[in-house]
C-alpha positions in Angstrom: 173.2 15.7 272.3 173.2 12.0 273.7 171.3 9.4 272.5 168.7 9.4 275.6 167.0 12.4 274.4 165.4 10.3 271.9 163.8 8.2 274.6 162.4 11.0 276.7 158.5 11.0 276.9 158.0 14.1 276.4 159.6 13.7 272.8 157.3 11.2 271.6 153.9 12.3 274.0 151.3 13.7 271.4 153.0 12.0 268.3 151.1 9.8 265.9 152.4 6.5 264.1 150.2 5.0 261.9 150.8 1.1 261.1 149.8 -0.7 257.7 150.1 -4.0 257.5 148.2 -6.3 256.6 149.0 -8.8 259.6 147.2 -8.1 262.4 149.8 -9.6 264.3 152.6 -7.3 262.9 149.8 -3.8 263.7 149.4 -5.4 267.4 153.0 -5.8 267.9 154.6 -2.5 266.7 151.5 -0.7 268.7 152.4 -2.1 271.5 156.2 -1.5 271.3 155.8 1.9 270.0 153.1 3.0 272.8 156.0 1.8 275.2 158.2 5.0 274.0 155.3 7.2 274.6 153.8 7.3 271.0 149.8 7.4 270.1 149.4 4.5 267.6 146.7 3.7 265.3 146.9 0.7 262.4 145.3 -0.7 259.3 145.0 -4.0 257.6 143.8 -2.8 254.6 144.7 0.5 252.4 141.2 1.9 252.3 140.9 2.2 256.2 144.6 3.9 256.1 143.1 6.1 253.4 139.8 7.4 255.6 142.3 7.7 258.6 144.9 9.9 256.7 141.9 12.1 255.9 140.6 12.5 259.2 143.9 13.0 261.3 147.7 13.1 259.8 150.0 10.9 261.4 153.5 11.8 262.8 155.4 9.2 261.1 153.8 6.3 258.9 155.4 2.5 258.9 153.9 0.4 255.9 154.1 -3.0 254.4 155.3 -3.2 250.8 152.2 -5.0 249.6 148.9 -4.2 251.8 146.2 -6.5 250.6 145.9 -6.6 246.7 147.3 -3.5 246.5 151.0 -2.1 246.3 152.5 -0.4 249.2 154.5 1.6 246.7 151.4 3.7 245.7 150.3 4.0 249.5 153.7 5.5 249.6 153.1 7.7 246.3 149.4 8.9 248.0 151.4 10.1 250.9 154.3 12.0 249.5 152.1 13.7 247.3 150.4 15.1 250.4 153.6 17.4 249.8 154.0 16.5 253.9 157.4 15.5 255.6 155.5 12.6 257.1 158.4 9.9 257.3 157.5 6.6 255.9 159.1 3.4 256.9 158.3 0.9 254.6 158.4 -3.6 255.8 159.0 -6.0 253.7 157.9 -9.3 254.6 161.0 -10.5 252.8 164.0 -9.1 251.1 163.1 -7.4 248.1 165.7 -5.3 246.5 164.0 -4.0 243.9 161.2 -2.4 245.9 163.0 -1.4 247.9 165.1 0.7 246.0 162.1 1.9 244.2 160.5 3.1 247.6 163.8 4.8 248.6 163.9 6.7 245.1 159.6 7.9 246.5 161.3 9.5 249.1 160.4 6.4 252.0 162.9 7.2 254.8 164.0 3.4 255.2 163.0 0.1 254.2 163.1 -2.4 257.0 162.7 -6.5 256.4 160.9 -8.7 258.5 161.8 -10.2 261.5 162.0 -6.4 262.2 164.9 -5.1 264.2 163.1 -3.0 266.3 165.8 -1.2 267.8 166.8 0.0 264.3 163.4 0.8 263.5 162.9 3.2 266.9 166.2 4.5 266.2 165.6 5.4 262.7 162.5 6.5 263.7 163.3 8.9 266.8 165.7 10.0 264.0 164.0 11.2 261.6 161.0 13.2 263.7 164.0 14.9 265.6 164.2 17.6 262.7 167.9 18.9 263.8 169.8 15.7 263.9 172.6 15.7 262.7 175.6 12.8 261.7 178.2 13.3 264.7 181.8 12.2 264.3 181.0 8.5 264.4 183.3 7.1 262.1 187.0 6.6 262.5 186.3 9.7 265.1 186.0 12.1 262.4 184.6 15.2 262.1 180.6 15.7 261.4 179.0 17.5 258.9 177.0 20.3 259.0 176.4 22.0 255.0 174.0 24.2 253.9 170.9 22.3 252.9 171.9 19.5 255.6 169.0 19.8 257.1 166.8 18.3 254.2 169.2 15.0 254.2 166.9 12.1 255.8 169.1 10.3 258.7 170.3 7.5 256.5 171.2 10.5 253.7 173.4 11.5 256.4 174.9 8.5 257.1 175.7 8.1 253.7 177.1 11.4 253.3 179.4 11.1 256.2 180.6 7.6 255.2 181.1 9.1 251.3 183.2 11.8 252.9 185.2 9.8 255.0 186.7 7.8 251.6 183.9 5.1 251.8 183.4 2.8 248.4 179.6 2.4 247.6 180.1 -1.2 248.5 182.0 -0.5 252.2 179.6 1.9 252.7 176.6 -0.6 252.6 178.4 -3.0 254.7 178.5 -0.5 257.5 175.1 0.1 256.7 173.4 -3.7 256.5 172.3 -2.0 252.8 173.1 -3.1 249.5 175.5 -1.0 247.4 172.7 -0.1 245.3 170.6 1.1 247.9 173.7 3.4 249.1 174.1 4.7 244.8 170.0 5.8 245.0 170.8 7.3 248.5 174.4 8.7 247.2 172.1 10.4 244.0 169.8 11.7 245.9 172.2 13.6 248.4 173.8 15.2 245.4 170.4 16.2 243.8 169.6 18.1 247.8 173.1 19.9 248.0 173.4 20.4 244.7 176.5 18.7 243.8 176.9 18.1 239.6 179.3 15.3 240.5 181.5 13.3 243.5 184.3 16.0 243.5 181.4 19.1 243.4 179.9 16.9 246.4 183.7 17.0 248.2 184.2 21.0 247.5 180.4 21.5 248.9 181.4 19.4 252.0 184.9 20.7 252.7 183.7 24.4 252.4 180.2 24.0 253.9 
């Protein structure tokens, strides 16, 4: 399946993203760039309005600052997953921060994206992840995919992981392909074996090879 089916209105007609940030600027921006693809968009500057606007109508896909007023994106991010929904959550950082970040990724946030925002990466991961059957195509070195049972519950950059971990990738060239750090790729690495049940690298390779 090509890449334009992301970009097709009827894909994105209907869906929600709720912004939280709390730059106004930032909310007006992504609104405006995310109605373009055909989204309905709604934002907050402050975790209390996000909270009343959760309650009243659950958003598609969420994209939230790491620190929203006084108070810690982290546990906006906490409040949401344990809605037990598959809303994705795209956390911004105003700057690099490594060790949020990797504590948002371990929550369960689908990426972490630092300001300026690459907004091309941030459609892309974001198309990604509402498309529920995606799946890693042979991308790299023109290997094979991979398709395993329990694939399906692998977020996009889980798969991207997985496929680069397959094809022989070290933590460390692995998050060079990705722009991520090394850690970032072990606490995406862990949580891929934790979904396909793999004890170890090896039990990951057999579940691959035979999946």
């Amino acid at each position: 399946m090509s890449d334009e089916i992301y970009y097709q209105p009827s894909f994105s007609r209907d869906r929600l993203i709720h912004i939280v940030d709390p730059d106004l600027a930032t909310c007006e921006a992504l609104s405006v760039l995310f109605r373009l693809e055909g989204f309905q968009t709604s934002f907050s500057v402050d975790a209390g309005h996000f909270l009343i606007a959760l309650e009243r109508r659950r958003p598609d896909v969420v994209v939230l600052n790491l620190r929203i007023g006084a108070e810690s994106g982290l546990s906006l991010l906490r409040r949401i997953k344990a809605l037990r929904t598959a809303i994705p959550v795209f956390m911004l950082a105003d700057y690099p921060q490594v060790e949020a970040s990797v504590t948002a990724m371990k929550l369960g946030a689908t990426d972490v994206v630092s300001k300026p925002i690459d907004t091309e990466h941030l459609l892309s991961g974001i198309f990604d992840a509402l498309r529920g059957d995606v799946h890693v195509s042979a991308m790299y070195g023109g290997r094979r995919g991979i398709e395993v049972h329990g694939f399906a519950r692998l977020t996009p950059r889980e798969r991207e992981v997985l496929q680069l971990i397959s094809n022989g990738q070290s933590n460390k060239e692995a998050g060079r392909v990705l722009g991520i750090s090394p850690r970032t790729v072990e606490v995406h690495r862990a949580r891929v074996m934790e979904k396909l049940g793999a004890r170890n690298t090896a039990d990951l390779m057999r579940i691959v090879l035979t999946g």
